[in-house]
C-alpha positions in Angstrom: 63.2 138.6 129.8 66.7 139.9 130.7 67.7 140.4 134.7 67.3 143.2 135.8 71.4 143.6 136.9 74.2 142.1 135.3 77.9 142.8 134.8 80.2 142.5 131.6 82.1 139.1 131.2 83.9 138.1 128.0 84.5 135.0 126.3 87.5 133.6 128.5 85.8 133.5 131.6 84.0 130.3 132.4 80.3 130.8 131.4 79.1 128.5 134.2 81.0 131.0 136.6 79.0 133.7 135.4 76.3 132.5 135.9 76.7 131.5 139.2 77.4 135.3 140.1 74.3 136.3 138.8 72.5 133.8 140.4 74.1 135.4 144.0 73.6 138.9 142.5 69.9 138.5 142.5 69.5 136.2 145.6 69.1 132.8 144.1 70.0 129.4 145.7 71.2 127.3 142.7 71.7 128.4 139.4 69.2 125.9 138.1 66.6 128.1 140.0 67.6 131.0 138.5 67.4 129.6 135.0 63.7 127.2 136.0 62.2 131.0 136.9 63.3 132.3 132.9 62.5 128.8 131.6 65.9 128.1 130.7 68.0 125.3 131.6 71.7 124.0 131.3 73.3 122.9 127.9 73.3 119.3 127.6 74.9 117.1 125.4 79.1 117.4 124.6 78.6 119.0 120.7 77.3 122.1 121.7 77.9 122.7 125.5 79.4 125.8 125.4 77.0 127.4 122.8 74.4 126.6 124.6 75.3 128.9 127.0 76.0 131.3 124.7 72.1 131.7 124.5 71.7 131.5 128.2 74.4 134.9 128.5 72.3 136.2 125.7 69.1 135.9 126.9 69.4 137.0 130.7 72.1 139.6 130.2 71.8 140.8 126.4 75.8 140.1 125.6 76.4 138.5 122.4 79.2 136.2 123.9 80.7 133.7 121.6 81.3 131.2 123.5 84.1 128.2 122.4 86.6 126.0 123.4 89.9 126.6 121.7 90.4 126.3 118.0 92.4 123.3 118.3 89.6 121.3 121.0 86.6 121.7 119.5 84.1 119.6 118.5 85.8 117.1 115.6 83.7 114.2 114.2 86.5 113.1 112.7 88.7 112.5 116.0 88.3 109.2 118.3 86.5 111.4 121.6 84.4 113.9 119.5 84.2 116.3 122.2 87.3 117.2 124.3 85.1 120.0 126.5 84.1 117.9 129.6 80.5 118.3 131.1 81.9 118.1 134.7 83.5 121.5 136.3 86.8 121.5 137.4 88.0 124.5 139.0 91.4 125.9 140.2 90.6 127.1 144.5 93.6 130.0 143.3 91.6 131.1 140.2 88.5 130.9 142.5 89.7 133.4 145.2 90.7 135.1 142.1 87.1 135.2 140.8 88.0 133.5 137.6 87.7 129.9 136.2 89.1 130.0 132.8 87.7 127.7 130.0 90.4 125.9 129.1 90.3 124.1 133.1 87.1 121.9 131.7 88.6 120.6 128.7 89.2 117.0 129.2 92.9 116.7 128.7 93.3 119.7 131.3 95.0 118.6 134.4 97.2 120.9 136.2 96.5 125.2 136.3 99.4 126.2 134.2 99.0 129.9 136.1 98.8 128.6 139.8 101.3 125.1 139.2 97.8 123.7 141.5 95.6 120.5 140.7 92.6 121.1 138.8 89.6 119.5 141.6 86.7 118.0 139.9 85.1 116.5 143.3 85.8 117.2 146.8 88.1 115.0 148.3 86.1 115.2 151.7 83.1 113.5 150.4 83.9 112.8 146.7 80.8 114.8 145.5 81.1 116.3 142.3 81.4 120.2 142.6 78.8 122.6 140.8 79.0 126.2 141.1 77.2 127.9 143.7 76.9 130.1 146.1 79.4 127.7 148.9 81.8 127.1 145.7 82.3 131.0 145.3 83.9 131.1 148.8 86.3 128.3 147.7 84.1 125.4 149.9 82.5 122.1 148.6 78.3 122.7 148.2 77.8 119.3 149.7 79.8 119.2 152.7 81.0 122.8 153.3 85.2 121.4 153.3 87.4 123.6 152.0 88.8 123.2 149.0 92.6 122.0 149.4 95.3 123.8 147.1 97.2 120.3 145.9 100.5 121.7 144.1 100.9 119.1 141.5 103.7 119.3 137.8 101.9 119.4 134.6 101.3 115.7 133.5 103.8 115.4 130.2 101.0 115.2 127.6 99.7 118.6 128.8 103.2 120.3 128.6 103.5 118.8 125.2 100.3 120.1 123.6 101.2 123.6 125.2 104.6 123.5 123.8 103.3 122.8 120.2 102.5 125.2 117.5 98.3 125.5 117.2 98.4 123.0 114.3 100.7 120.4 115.6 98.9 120.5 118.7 96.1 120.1 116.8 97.5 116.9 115.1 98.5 115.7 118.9 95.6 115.8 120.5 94.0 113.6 117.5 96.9 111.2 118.2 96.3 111.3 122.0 92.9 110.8 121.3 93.3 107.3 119.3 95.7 106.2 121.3 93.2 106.8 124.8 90.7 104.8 122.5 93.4 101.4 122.8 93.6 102.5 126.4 89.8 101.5 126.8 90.2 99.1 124.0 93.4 97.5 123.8 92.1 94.2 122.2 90.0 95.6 119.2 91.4 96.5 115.5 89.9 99.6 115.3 89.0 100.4 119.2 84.5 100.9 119.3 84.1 104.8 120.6 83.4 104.8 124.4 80.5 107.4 126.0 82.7 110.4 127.4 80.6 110.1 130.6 81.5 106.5 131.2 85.1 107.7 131.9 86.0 108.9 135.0 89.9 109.0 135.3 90.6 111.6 131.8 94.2 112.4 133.0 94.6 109.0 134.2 93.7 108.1 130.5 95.4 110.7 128.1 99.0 109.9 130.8 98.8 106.6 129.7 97.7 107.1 126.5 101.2 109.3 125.9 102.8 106.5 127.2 101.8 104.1 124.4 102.4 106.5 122.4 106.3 107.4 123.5 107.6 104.1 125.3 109.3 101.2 123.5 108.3 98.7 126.9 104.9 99.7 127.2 104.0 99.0 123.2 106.1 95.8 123.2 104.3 94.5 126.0 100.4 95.7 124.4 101.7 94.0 121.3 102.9 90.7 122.6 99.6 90.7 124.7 97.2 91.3 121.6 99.5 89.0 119.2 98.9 86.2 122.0 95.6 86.6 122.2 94.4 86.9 118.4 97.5 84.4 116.3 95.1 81.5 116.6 92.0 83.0 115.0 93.4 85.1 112.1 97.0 82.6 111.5 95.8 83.2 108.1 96.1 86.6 107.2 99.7 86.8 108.8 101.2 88.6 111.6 100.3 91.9 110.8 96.6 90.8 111.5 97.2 89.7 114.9 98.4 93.2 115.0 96.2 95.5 113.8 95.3 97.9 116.5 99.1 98.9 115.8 99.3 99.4 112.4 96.3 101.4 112.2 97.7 103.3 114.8 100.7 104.1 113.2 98.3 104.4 110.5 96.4 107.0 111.1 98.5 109.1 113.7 99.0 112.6 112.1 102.6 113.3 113.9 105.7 111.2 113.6 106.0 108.6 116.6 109.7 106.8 116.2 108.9 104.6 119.3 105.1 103.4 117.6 107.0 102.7 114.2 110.1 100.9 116.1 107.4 98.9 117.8 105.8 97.9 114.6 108.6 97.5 112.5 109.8 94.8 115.5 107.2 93.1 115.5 106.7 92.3 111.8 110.1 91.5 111.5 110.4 89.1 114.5 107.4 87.4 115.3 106.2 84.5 113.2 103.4 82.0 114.2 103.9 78.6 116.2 101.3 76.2 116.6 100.5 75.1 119.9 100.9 78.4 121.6 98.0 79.0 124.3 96.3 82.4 124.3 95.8 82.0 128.1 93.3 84.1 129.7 93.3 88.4 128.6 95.5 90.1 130.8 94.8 94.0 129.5 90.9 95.1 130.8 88.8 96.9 127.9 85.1 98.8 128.6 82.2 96.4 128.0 80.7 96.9 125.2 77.5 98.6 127.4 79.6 101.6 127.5 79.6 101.9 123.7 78.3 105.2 121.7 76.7 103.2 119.4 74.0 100.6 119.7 73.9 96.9 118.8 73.3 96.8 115.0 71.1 94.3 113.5 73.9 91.6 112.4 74.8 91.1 116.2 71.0 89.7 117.2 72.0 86.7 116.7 75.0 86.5 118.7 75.0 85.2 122.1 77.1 87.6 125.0 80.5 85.3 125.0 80.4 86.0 120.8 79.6 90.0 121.3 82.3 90.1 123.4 84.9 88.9 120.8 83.3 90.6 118.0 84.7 94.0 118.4 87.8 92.9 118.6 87.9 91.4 115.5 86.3 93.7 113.5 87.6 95.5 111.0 87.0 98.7 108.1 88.0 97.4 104.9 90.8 100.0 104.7 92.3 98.4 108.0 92.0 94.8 105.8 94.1 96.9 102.9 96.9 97.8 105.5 97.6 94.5 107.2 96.9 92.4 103.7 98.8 94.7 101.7 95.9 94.7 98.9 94.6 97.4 97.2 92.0 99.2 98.9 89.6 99.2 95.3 90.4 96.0 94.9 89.1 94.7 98.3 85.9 97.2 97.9 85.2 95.7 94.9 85.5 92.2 96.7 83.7 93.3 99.0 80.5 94.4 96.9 81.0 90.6 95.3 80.3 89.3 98.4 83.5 87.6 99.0 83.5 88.7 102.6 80.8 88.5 104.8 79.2 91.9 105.0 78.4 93.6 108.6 76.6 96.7 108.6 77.1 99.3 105.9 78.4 102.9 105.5 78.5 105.6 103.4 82.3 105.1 102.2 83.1 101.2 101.3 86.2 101.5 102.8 84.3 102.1 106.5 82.6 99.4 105.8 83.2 96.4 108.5 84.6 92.8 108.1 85.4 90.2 110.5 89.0 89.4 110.4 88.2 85.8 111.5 86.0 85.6 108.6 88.5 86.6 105.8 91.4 84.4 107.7 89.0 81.6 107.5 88.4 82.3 103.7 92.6 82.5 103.3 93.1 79.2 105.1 90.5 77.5 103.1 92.4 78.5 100.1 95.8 78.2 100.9 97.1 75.0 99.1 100.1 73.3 97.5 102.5 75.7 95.7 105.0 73.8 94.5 104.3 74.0 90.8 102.6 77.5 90.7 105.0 81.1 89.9 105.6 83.0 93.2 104.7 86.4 92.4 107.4 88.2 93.8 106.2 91.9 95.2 108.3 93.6 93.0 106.7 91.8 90.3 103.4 92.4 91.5 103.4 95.5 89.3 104.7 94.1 85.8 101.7 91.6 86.9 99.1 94.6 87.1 100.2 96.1 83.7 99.9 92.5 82.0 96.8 92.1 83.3 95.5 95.5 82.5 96.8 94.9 78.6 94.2 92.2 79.0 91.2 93.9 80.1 91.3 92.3 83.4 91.3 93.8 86.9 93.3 93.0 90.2 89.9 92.6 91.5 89.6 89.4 89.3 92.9 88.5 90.8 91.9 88.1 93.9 88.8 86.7 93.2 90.8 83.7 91.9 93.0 83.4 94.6 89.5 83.7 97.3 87.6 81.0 95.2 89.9 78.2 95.2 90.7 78.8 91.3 93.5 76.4 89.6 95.1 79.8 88.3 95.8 82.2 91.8 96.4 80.2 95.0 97.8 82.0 98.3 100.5 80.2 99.9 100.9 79.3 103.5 103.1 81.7 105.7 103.6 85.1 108.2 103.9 87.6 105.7 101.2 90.0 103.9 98.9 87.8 101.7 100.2 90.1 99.0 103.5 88.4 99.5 102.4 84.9 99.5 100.6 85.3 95.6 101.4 81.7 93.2 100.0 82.1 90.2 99.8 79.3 87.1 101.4 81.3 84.5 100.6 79.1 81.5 97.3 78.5 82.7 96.2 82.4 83.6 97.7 83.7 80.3 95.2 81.6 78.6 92.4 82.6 80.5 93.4 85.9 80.4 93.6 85.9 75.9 90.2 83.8 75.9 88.8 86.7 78.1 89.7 89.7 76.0 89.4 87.5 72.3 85.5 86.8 73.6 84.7 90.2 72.7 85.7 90.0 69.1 83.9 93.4 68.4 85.7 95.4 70.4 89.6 97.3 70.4 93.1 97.0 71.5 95.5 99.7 71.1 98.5 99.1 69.1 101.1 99.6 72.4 98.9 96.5 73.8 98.7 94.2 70.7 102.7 94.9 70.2 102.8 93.6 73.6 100.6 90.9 73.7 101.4 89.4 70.3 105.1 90.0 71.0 104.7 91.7 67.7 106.7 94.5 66.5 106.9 98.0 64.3 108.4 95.7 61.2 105.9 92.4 62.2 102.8 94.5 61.7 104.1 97.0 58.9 104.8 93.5 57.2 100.7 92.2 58.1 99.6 95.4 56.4 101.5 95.1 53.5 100.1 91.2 52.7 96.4 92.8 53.4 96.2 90.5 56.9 96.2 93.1 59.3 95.3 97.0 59.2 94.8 99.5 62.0 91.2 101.3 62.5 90.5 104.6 61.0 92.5 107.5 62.0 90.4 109.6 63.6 91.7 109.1 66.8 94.3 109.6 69.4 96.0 106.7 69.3 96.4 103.6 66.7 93.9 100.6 67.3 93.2 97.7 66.1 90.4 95.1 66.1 90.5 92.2 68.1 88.7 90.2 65.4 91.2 91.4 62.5 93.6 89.8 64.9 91.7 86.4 65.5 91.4 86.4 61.7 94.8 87.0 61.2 96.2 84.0 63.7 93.7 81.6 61.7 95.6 82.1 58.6 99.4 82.1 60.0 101.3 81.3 63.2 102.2 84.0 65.8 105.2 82.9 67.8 105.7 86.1 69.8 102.5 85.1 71.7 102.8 81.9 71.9 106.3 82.3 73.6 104.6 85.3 75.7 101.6 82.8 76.8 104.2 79.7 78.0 107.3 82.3 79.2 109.5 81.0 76.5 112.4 83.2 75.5 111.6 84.7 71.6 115.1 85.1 70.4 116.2 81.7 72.1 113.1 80.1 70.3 113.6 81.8 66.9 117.2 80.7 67.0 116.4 76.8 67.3 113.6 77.5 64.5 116.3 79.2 62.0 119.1 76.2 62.9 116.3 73.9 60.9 115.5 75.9 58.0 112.1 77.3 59.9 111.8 80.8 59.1 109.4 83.1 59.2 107.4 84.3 56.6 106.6 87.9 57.6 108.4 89.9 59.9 110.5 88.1 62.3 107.5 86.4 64.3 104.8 85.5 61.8 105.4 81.8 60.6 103.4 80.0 57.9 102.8 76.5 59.1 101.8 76.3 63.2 101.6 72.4 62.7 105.2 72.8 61.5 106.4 75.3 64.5 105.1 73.0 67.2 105.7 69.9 66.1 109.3 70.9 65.8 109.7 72.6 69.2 107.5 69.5 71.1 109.9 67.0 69.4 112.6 68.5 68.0 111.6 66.8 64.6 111.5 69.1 61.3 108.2 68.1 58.8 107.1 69.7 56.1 104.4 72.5 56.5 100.8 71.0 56.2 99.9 74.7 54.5 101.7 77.0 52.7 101.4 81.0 52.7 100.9 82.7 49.0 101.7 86.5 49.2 99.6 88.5 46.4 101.3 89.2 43.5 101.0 92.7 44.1 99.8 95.3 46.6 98.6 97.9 44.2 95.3 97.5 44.9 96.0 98.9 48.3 95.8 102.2 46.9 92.6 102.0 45.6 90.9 100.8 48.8 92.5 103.2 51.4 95.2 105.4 49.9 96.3 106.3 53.5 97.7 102.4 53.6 99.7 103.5 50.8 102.5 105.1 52.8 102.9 101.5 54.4 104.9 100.5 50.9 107.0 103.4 51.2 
């Protein structure tokens, strides 16, 4: 049923306003009376409080009215406070007199009337009621106590002049940057800061002024940092510094526009701090929301934790894509980890890399691991990805790396130290090479391509152009891309003679160096320049630098005409 009088309004004009007039223009009280005699009633919820009311307009009036917040504050699931359009009014008493309140005064980050330079008033300051259009808030005057409403002239905080100042998608960008950074306002302690109900805050310009501030001042970060880094070095000493701070790297992280201050503050840190024992956390200094002001409820893995353990929960928790940035691991490889069971699991998502982790947990895991070094290979970082390609030639994954270095394996061990546990990687060279050819040579049915084998088997063009020729080695049928070989043609083929390429790749031995000391004896090969006849004979001689006579001797056929007749392509090999 539509009123019976109404007036046009657009899209700019606070819908709340609007309805207020009508509500006067027909003689009710309250617009909640108006709307209980149409049964209708006020939007709730923050998603879609200003469509709602799109429907209200629509239904009393007839107007189609689209209203929305603007482009760059509306609803985001994505962002920190999902809704930026607050549920309380605040009004402008210029505007009022005016007979406007324009939508953009109830956003959340809206502070100052950019028309009127005046203090946008969401309670009266007589009796510190919350103000609600009516009738008494039309004339400018509180509903509750009749004061007038004072005209407070009052700057634009520097956050709001920012976002005003910015292009539509910067500002967009900002006021998702704003947004995290208020979430380390209410949470300064946690990795990722837990989402906080918008009606549990009351001071929002309070909040995004100081969340500007973390974002733009060198003294305010160093002093959040040096807090946090005080409070958490003792439970996650493992993982390094960049654990202890978290909450800033995935800050600087995830911030869409460039902060210099955030990555000077970061960049300090890493560089200076380093771990002391004996240091005493002391009691927390920054305050954080409890966690009964949380949007979401108490999930299953936290029954059994007492009040005291809650407490320091969220502030060690952590997505496994936060774990990447301060570990400096792979984010596949720790998913896969992950789904292994290496960490203890807590909850689940749809993404792995939302999934959570306690950070205590994993330094705990570290610590357990992290042993005597002195005879492993540090695994420099710029080696870490010649490592990944050897590994790879191998059939085996970083994943299986790791899982080394998190089981308390005698090939991967993680060193003690500050840094990333990327950078503190040992690794028994000898030892992992080996496992590494046992692992690939178990599948004996299946395929190595000819870049890999030449790499492997420190083998080159003339070594296996020389193996084809002598009938010991001959690549798979060419119907494909590339050139392959089977693995158990090369098994067979290291029964019969002695590869020293790989046996020199496997123990880090120079070739040319090693072939040089073979030649001084009279040891030469017998095909190609790293296929040798006798491995008795090889080893013996570089173990203790005795020459002996070769146990077995290597007959070459006679002649290799026959290889025409079994595959003619292997023909052009004797050319």
């Amino acid at each position: 049923m539509i009123l019976p009088l109404s007036f046009k309004t657009d899209s700019s004009v606070n819908p709340a306003l609007y309805l207020c007039k009508l509500a006067q223009l027909h003689g009710y009280q309250d617009v909640r009376i108006m709307l209980k005699a149409y049964r209708l009633r006020l939007p709730q919820g923050q998603q879609n409080h200003l469509i709602g009311y799109s429907s209200i307009v629509k239904a009393l009036t007839g107007q189609d009215i689209d209203y929305a917040a603007p482009a760059e504050f509306q609803y985001d699931s994505t962002r920190y406070f999902k809704s930026l359009v607050s549920n309380h009014l605040k009004v402008c008493p210029d505007c009022l007199e005016c007979g406007s309140s324009p939508i953009e005064h109830n956003l959340v980050t809206s502070a100052t009337c950019r028309v009127h330079s005046l203090k946008l008033l969401a309670e009266c300051p007589q009796c510190n009621h919350e103000l609600t259009f009516d009738r008494q808030l039309l004339t400018g005057s509180c509903s509750y106590c009749g004061h007038c409403l004072p005209r407070v002239s009052q700057n634009e905080p520097e956050y709001q002049k920012m976002l005003y100042d910015l292009r539509s998608d910067k500002r967009l960008d900002a006021i998702h940057d704003l947004a995290l950074a208020a979430g380390y306002i209410l949470r300064p302690y946690d990795c990722i800061p837990a989402q906080i109900k918008n009606e549990e805050i009351s001071d929002w310009i309070g909040l995004f002024s100081k969340a500007f501030k973390l974002l733009t001042d060198k003294e305010t970060l160093l002093n959040w940092g040096s807090e946090v880094f005080k409070q958490k070095q003792t439970r996650v000493k493992g993982l390094g510094v960049q654990a202890s701070l978290a909450g800033i790297v995935f800050l600087d992280e995830h911030t869409m526009l460039d902060w210099p201050e955030l990555k000077n503050a970061r960049d300090y840190f890493s560089n200076t701090l380093t771990f002391k024992d004996g240091i005493f956390s002391g009691e927390k200094l920054l305050s954080e929301m409890p966690e009964e002001t949380f949007v979401s409820k108490r999930g299953r893995h936290l029954k059994a934790l007492n009040e005291e353990d809650i407490k320091s929960y969220f502030n060690y928790r952590i997505t496994l894509e936060g774990l990447s940035m301060v570990s400096g691991i792979d984010l596949e490889v720790l998913e896969a980890l992950y789904k292994n069971n290496t960490f203890k699991t807590i909850g689940a998502a749809n993404n792995y890399s939302q999934n959570f982790v306690d950070l205590r947990d994993v330094s705990r895991i570290v610590t357990e691991v992290s042993e005597e070094v002195e005879t492993f290979t540090h695994v420099l970082p710029d080696s870490m990805n010649l490592l990944i390609e050897k590994l790879m030639l191998v059939n085996l994954s970083m994943s299986q790396f790791w899982h080394f270095a998190f089981s308390h394996s005698n090939l991967v061990r993680i060193g003690e130290g500050s840094e990333k546990i990327i950078d503190r990687a040992y690794i028994d060279k000898p030892a992992l090479m080996k496992f590494c050819f046992k692992t690939f040579t178990a599948d004996t049915n299946g395929k190595l391509r000819k870049s890999v084998v030449m790499d492997i088997f420190g083998l080159s063009e003339f070594d296996l152009r020389e193996l084809a020729k002598h009938d010991l080695l001959h690549p798979m049928p060419w119907n494909q891309r590339h050139t392959y070989y089977r693995i158990k043609h090369l098994i067979n083929m290291e029964n019969k003679l002695f590869c020293l390429g790989r046996y020199c790749e496997l123990r880090g031995l120079d070739f040319q160096t090693t072939a040089s000391q073979l030649e001084s004896v009279g040891i030469h090969p017998v095909l190609g320049r790293s296929i040798f006849e006798c491995r008795y004979q090889v080893l013996h001689f570089l173990k203790f630098n005795q020459w002996i006579e070769p146990k077995k001797r290597y007959l070459p056929p006679s002649n290799f005409t026959f290889l025409k007749g079994r595959d003619p392509r292997k023909a052009l090999l004797l050319n």
